[in-house]
Backbone as a printed PyTorch tensor [residue, N CA C, xyz], in Angstrom:
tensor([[[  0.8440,  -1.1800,   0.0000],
         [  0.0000,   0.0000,   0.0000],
         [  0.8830,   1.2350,   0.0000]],

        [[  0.7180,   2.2350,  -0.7170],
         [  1.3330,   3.5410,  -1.0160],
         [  0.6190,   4.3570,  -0.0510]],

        [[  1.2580,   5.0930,   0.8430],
         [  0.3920,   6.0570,   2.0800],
         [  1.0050,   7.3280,   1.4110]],

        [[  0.1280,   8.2760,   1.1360],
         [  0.0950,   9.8240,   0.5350],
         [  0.9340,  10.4980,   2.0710]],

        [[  2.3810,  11.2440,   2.1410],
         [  3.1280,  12.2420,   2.9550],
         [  1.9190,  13.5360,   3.4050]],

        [[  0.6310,  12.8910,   3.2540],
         [ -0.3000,  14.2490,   4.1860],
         [ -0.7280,  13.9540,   5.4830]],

        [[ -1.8900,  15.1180,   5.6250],
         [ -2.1700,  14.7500,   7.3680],
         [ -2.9110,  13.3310,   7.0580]],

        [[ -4.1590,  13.2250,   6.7150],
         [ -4.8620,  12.2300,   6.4320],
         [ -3.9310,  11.0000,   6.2550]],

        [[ -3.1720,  10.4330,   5.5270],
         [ -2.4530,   9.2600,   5.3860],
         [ -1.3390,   9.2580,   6.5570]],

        [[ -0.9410,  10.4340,   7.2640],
         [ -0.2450,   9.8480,   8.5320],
         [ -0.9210,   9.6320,   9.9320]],

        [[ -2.2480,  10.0450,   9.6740],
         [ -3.5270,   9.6330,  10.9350],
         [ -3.6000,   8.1290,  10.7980]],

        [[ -3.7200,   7.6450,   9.3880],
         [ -4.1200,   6.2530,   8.5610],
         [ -2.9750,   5.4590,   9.7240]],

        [[ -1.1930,   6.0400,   8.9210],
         [ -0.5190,   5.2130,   9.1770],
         [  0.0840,   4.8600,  10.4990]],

        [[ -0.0670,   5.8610,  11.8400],
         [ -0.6690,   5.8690,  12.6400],
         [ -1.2730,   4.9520,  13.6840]],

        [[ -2.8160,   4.6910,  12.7040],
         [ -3.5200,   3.8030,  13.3600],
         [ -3.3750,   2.2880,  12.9660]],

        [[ -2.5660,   2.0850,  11.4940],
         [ -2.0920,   1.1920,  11.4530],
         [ -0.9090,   0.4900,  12.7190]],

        [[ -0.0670,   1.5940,  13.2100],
         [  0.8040,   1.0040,  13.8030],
         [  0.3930,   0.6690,  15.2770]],

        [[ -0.6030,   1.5340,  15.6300],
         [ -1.2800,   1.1370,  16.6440],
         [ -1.8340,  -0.2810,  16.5210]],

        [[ -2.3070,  -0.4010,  15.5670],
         [ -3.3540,  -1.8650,  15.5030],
         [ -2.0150,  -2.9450,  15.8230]],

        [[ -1.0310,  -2.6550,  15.1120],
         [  0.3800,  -3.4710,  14.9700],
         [  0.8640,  -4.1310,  16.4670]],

        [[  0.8270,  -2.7630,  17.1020],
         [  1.2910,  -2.6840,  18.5240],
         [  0.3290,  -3.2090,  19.4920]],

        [[ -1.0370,  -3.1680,  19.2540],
         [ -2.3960,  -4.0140,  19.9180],
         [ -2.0270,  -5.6760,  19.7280]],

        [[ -1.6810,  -5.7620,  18.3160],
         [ -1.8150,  -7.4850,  18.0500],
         [ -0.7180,  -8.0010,  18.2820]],

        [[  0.2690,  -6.9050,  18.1790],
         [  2.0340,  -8.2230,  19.0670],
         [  1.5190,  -8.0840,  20.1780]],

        [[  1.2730,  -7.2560,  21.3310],
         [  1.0860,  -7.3730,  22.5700],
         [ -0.4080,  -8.4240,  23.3960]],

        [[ -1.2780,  -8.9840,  22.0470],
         [ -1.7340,  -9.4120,  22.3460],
         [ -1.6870, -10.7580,  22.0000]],

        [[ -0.8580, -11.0790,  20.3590],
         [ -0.1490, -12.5430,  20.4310],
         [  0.5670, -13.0630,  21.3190]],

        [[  1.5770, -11.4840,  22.1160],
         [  2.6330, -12.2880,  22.8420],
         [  2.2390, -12.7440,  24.4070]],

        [[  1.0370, -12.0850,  24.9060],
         [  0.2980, -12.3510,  26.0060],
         [ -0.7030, -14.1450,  25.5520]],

        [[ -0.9280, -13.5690,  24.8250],
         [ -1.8170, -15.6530,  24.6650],
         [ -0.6090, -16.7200,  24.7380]],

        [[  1.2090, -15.8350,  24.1950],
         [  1.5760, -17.0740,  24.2240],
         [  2.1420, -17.2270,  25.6210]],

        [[  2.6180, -16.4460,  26.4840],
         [  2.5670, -16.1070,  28.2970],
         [  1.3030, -16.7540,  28.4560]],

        [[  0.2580, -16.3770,  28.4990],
         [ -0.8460, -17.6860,  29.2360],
         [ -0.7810, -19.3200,  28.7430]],

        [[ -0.3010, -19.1540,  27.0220],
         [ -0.2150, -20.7990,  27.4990],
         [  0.7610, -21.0390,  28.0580]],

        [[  1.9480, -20.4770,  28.1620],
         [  2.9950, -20.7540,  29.1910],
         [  2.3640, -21.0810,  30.2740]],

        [[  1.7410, -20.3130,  30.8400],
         [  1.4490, -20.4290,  32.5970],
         [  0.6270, -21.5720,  32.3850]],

        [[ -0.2860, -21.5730,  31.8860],
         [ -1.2160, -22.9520,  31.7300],
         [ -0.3760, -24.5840,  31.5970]],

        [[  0.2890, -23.8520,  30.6750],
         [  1.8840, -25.3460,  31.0200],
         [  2.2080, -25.2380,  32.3600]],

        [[  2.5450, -24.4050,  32.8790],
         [  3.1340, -24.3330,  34.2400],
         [  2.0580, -25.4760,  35.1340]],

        [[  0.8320, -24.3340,  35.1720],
         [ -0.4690, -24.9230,  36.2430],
         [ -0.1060, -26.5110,  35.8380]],

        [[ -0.6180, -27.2110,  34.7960],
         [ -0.6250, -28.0480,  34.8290],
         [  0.4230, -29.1450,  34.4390]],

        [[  1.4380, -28.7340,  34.1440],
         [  2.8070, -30.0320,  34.4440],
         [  3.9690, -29.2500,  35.7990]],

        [[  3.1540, -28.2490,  36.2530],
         [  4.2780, -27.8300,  36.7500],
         [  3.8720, -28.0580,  38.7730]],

        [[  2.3490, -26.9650,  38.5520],
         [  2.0120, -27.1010,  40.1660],
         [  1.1460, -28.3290,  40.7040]],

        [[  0.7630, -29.1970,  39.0680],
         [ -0.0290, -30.2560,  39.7870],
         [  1.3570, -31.8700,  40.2090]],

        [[  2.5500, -31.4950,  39.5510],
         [  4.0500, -32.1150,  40.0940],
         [  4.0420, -31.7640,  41.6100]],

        [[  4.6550, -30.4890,  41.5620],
         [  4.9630, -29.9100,  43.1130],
         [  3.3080, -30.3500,  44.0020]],

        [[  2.5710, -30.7760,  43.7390],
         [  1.4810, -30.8450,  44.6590],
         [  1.5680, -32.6340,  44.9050]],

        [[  2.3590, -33.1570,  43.8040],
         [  2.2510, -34.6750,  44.5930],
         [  1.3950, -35.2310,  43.2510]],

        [[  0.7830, -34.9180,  42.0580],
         [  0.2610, -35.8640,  41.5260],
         [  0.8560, -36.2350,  40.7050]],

        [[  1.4530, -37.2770,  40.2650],
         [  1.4640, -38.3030,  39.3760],
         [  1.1520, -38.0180,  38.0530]],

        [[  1.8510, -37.6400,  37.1290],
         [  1.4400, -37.4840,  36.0270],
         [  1.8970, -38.6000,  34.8760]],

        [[  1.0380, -39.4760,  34.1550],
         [  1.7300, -40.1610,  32.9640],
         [  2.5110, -39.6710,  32.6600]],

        [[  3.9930, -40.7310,  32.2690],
         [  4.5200, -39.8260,  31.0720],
         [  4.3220, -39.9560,  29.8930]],

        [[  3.1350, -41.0160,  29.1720],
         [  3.1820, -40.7280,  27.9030],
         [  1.6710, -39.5650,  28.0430]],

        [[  1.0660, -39.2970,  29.1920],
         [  0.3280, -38.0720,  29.1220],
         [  1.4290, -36.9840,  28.8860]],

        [[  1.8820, -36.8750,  29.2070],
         [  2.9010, -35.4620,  29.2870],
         [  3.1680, -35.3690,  27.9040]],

        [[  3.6880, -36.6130,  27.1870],
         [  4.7640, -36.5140,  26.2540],
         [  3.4900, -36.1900,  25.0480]],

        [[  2.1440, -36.1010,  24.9990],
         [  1.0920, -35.7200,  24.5550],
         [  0.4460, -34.4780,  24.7080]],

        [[  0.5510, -34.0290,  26.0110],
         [  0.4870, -32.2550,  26.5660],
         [  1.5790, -31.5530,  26.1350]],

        [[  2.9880, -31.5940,  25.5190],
         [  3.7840, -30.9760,  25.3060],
         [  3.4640, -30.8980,  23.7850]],

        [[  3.3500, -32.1870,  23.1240],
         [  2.9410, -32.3560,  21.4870],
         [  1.7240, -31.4390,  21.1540]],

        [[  1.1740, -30.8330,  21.8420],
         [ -0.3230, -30.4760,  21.8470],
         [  0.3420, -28.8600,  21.9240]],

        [[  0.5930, -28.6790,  23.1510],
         [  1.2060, -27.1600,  23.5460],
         [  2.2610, -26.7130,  22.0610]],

        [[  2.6570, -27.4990,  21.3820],
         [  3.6870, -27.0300,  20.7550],
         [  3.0760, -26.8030,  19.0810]],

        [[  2.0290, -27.7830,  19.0060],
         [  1.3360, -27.5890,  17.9540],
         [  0.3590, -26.1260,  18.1180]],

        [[  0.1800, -26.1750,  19.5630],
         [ -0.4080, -24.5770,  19.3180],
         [  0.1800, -23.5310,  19.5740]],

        [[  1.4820, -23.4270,  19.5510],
         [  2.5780, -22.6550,  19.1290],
         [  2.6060, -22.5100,  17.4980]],

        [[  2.6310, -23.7720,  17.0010],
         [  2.5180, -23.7120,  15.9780],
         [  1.7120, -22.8810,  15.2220]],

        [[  0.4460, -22.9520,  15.5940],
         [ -0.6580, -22.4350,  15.1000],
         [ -0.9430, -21.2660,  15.1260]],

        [[ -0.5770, -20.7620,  16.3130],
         [ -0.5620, -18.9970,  16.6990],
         [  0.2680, -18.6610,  15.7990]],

        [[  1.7790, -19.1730,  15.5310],
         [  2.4110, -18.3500,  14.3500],
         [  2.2540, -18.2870,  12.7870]],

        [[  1.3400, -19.6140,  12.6900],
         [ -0.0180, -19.6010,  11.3300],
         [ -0.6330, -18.6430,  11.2580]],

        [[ -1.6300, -18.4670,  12.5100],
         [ -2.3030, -17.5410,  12.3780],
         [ -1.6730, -15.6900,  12.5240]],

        [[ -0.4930, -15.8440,  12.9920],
         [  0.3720, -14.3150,  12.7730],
         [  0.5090, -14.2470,  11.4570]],

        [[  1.3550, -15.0580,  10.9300],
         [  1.5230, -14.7480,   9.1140],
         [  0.2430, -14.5520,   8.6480]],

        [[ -0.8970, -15.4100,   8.6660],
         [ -2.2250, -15.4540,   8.0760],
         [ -2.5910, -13.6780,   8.4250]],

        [[ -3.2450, -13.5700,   9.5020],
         [ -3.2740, -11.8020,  10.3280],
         [ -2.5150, -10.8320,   9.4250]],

        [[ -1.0600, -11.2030,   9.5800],
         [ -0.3010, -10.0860,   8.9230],
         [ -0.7240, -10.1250,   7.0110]],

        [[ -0.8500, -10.9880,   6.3320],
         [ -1.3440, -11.0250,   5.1610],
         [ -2.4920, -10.7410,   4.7950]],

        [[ -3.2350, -10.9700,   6.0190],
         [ -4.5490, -10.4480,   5.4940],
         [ -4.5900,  -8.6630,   4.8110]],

        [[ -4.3150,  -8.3050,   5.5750],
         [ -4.2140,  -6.5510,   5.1480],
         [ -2.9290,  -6.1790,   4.0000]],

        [[ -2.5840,  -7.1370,   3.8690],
         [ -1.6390,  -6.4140,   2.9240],
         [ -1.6290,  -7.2880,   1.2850]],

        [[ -0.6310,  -6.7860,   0.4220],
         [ -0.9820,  -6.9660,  -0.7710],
         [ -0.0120,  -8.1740,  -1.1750]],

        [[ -0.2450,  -8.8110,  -2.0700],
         [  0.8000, -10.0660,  -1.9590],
         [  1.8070, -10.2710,  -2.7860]],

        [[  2.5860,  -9.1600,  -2.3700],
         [  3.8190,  -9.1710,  -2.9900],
         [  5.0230, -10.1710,  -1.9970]],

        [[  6.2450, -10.1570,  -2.7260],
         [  6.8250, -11.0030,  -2.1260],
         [  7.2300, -10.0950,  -0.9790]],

        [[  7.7070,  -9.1120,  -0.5510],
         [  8.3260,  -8.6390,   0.5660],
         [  7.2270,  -8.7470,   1.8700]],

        [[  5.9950,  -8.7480,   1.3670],
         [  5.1980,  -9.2650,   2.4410],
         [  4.9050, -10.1910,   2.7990]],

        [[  5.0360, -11.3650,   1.4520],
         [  5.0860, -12.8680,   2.1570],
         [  5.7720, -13.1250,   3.2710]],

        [[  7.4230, -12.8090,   2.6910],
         [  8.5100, -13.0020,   3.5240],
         [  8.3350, -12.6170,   4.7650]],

        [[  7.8480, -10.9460,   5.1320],
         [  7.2340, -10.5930,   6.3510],
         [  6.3610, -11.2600,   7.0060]],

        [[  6.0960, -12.0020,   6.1500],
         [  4.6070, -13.2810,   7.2980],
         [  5.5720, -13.9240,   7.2560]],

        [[  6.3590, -14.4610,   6.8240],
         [  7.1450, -15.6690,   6.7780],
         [  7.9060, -16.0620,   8.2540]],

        [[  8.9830, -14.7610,   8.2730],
         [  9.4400, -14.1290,   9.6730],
         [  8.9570, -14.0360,  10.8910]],

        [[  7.8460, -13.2010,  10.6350],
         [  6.7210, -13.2470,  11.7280],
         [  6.6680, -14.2850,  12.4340]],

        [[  6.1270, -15.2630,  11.4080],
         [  5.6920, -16.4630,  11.9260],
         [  6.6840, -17.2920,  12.6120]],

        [[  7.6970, -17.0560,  11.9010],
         [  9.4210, -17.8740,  12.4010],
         [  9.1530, -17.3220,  13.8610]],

        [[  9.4420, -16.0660,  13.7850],
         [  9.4950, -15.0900,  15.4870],
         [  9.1490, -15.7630,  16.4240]],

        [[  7.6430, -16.0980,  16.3520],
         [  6.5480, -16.3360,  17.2940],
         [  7.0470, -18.3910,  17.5700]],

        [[  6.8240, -19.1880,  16.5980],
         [  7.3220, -20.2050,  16.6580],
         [  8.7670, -20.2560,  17.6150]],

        [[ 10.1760, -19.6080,  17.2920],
         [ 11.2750, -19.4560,  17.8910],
         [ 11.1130, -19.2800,  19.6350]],

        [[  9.8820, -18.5850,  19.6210],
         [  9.6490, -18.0270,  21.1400],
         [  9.3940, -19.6100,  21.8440]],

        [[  9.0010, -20.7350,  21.4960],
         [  8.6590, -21.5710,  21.6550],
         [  9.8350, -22.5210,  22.0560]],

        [[ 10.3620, -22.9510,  20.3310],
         [ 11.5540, -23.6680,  20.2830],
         [ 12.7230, -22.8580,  20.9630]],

        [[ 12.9330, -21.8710,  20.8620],
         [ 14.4760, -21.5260,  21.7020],
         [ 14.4320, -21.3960,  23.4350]],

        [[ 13.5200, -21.7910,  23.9890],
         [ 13.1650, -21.7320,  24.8630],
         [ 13.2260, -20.5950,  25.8120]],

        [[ 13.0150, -19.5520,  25.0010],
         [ 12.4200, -18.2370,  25.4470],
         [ 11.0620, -17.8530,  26.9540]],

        [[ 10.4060, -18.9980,  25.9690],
         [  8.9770, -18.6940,  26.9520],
         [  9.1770, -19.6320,  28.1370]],

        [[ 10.2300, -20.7080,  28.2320],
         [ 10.6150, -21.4780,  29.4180],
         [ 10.8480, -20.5680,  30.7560]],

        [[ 11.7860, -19.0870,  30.1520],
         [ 12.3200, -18.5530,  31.1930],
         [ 10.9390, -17.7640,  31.9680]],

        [[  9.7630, -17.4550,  31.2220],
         [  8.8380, -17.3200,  32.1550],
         [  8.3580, -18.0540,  33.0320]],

        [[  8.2150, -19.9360,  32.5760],
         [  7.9380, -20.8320,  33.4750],
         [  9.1900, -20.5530,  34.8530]],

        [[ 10.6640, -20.6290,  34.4370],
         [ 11.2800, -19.9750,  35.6590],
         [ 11.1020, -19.0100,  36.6640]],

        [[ 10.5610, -17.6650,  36.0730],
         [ 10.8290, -16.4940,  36.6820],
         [  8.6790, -16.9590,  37.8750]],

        [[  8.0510, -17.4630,  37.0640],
         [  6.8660, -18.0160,  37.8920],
         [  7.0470, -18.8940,  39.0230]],

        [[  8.1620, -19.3940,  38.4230],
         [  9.3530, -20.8910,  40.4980],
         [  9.6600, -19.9450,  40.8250]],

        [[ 10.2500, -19.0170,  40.1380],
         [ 11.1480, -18.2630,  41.6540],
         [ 10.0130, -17.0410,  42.1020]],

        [[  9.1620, -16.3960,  41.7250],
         [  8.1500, -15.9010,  42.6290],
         [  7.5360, -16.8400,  43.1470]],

        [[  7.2090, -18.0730,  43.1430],
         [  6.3980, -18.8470,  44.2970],
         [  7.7440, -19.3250,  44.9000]],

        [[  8.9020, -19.1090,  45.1890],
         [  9.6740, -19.7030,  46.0620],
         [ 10.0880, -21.1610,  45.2380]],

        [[  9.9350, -21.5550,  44.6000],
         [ 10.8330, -22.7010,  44.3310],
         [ 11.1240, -23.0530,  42.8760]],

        [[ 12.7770, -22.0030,  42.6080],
         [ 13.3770, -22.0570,  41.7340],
         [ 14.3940, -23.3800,  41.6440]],

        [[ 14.2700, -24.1120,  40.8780],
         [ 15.0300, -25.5750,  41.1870],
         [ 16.0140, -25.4420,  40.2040]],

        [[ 16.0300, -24.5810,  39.6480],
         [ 16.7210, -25.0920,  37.9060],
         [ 18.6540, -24.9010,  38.3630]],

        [[ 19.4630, -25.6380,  37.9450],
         [ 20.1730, -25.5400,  37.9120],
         [ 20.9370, -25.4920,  36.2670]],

        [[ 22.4830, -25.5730,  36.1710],
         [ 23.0520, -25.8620,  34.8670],
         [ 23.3940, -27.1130,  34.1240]],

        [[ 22.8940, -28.0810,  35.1130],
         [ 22.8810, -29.3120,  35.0140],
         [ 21.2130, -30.2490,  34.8670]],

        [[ 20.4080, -29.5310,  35.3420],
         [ 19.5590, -29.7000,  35.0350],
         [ 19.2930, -30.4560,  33.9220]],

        [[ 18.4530, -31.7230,  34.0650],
         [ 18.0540, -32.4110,  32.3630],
         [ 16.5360, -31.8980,  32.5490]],

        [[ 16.5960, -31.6300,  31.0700],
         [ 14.9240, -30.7900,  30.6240],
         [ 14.1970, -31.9080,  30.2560]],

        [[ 13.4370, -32.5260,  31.1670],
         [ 12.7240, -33.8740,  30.2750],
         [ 11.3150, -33.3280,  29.6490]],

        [[ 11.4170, -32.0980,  29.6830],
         [ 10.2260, -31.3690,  28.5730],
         [ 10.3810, -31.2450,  27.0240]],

        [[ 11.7730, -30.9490,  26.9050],
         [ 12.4330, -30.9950,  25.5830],
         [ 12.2830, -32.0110,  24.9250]],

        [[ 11.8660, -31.7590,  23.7660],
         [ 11.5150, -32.6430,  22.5820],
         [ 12.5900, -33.7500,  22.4060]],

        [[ 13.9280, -33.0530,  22.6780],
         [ 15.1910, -34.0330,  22.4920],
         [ 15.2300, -35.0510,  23.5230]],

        [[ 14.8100, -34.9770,  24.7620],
         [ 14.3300, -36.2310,  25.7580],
         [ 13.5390, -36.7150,  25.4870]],

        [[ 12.0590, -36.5950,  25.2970],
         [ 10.7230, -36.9130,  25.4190],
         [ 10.7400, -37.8570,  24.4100]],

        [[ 11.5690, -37.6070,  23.3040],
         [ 11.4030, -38.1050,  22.0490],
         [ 12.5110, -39.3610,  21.7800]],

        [[ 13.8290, -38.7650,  21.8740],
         [ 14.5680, -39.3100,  21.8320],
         [ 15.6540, -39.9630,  22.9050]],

        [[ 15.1940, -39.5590,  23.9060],
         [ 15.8760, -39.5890,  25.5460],
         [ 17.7370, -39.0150,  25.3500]],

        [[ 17.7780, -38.1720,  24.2700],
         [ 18.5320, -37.6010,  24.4110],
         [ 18.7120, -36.2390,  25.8510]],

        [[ 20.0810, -36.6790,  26.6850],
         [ 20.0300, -35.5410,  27.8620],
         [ 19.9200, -34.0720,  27.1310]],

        [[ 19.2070, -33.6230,  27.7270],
         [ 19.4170, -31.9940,  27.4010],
         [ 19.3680, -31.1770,  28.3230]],

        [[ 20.2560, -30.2270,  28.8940],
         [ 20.5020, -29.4510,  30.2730],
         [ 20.4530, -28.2700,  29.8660]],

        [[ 20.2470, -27.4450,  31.3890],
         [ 20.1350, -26.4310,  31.2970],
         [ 21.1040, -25.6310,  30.9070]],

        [[ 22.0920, -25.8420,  30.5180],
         [ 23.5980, -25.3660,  29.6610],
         [ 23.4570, -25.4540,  28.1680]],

        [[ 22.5770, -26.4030,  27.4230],
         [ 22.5150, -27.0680,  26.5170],
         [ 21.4600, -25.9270,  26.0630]],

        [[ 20.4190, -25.7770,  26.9060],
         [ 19.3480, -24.9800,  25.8560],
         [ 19.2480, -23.4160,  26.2200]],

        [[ 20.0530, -22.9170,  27.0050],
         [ 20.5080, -21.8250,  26.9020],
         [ 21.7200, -21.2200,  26.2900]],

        [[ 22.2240, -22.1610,  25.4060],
         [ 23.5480, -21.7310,  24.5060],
         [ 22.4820, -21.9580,  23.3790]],

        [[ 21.5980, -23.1480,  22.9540],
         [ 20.7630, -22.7610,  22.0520],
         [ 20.1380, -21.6450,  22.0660]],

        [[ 19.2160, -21.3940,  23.0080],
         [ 18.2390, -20.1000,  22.8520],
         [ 19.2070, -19.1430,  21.7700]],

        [[ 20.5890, -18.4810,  23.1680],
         [ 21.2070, -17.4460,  22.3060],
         [ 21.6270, -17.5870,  21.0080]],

        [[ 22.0660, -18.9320,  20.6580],
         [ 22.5440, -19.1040,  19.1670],
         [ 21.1950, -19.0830,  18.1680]],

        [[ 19.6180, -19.3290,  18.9070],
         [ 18.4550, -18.8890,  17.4530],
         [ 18.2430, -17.7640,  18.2690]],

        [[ 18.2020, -16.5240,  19.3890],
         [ 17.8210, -15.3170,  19.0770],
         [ 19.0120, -14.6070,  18.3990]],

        [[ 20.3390, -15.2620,  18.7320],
         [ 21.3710, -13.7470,  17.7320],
         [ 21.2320, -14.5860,  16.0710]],

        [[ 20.9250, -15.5640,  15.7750],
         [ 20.1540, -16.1440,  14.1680],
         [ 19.0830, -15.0790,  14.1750]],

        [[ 18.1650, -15.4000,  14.7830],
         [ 16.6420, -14.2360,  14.3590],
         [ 17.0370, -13.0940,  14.1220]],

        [[ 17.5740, -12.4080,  15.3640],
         [ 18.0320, -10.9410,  15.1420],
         [ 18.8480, -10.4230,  13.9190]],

        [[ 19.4490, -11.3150,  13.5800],
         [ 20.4420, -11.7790,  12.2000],
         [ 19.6340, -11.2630,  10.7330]],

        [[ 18.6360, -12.3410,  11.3240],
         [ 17.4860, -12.8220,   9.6480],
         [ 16.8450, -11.1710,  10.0120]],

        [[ 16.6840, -10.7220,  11.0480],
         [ 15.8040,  -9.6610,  11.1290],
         [ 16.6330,  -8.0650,  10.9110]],

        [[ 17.4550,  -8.2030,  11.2870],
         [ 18.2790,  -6.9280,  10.8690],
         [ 18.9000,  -7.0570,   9.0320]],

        [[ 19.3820,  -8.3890,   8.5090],
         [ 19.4670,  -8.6830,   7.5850],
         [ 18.3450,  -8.3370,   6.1580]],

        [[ 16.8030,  -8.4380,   6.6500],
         [ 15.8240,  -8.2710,   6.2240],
         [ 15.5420,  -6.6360,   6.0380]],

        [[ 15.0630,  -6.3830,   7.5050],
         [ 15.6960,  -4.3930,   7.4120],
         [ 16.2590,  -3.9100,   6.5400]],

        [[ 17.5240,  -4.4420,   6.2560],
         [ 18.8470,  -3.4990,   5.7880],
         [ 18.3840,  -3.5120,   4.1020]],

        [[ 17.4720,  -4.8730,   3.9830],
         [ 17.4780,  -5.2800,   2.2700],
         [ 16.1890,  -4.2880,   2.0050]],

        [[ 15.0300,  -4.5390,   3.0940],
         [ 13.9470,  -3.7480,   2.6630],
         [ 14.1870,  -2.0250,   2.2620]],

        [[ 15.1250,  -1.5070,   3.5040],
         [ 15.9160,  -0.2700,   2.9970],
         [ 16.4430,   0.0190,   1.6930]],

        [[ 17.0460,  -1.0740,   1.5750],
         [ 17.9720,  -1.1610,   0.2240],
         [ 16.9090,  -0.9150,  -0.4460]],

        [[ 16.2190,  -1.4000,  -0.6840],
         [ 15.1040,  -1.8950,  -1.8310],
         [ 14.1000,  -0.3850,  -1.9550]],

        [[ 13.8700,   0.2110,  -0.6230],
         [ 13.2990,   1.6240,  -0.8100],
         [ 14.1820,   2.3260,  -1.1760]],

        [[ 15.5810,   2.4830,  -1.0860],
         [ 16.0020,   3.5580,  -1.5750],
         [ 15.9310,   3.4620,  -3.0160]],

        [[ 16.5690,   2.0250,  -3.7700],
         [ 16.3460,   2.2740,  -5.3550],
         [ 15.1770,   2.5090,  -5.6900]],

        [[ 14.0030,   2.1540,  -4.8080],
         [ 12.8870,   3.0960,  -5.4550],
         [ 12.8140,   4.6700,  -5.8280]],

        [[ 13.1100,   5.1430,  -4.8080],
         [ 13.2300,   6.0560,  -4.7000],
         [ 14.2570,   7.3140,  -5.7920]]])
C-alpha cells in the first residue's frame, strides 16, 4: 500500500501502527498464558504430589507445541490479510511467523515458566539440570541441560536478530532504489 506524505495518510498510518502494537502485545500475552497454563498443569499439579503419565505429558507438550505452531499460522495469516501479496510481504509473514514459533523452540517462553518458580519460592533449575520437557528427551531420551538450551536459545535469538536486521537493511535497500 502507497500512504500519501499528508495529514490524512499519517492519521491512517498511525492507526495502522497502533493496531500493529495491539496485536504483538496481544499474540505475545496468549503465548505467556499458554505458558502459565503449562506451568499450572505439568508444573504445580508435580509440586502438589500428583502423578502425572509420562506418555500423558509426552502428549500435553505435542499439543502445547502444535499450538505454538498455530498462533504463528495464524500471525503470518493476520499479517497477510491486510496487505498486498507481494513477495516482501510474504517473507514478512514468513518471519513473523518464524518469530513467534522461535519463542517456543528456543526456549524463550521457558524462562517465564522460571521467573513463575522463583516468585512462588521454588526455583530448582540448575546448569545441570536435564529438561525432560524438551523434545530431544521426550522423544529421543537424548540428555538436554540447562547449559545445553541456553547456549541454544542465544545461538536462534542472535540467528533471528540476524534474519531480522538482515531483512531491514534489504527492505531499505530496496526503498532507496525506489526512490
Amino acid at each position: 500500500m502507497n500512504y500519501t506524505p499528508n495529514a490524512e495518510g499519517n492519521k491512517l498510518m498511525e492507526r495502522w501502527q497502533l493496531k500493529i502494537a495491539v496485536f504483538i502485545f496481544l499474540v505475545c500475552s496468549a503465548l505467556v498464558v499458554i505458558t502459565y497454563m503449562d506451568y499450572l498443569v505439568t508444573g504445580d499439579l508435580v509440586y502438589s504430589g500428583v502423578a502425572i503419565p509420562w506418555d500423558w505429558l509426552k502428549q500435553w507438550w505435542l499439543c502445547t507445541a502444535l499450538l505454538f505452531f498455530i498462533i504463528s499460522c495464524l500471525v503470518s495469516a493476520a499479517y497477510m490479510l491486510f496487505r498486498e501479496e507481494t513477495k516482501r510481504h510474504k517473507v514478512t509473514a514468513f518471519i513473523l511467523g518464524l518469530t513467534v514459533m522461535w519463542m517456543d523452540l528456543s526456549g524463550l517462553l521457558d524462562l517465564v515458566w522460571f521467573i513463575i518458580d522463583w516468585l512462588k519460592g521454588r526455583f530448582w533449575l540448575t546448569w545441570d539440570t536435564v529438561w525432560v520437557w524438551s523434545p530431544f528427551y521426550w522423544s529421543a531420551r537424548i540428555k538436554w541441560t540447562t547449559t545445553q538450551q541456553m547456549s541454544a536459545t542465544a545461538i536462534m535469538v542472535l540467528i533471528l536478530g540476524v534474519i531480522w536486521i538482515l531483512y531491514g537493511l534489504y527492505l531499505k535497500r530496496s526503498k532507496d532504489k525506489e526512490d
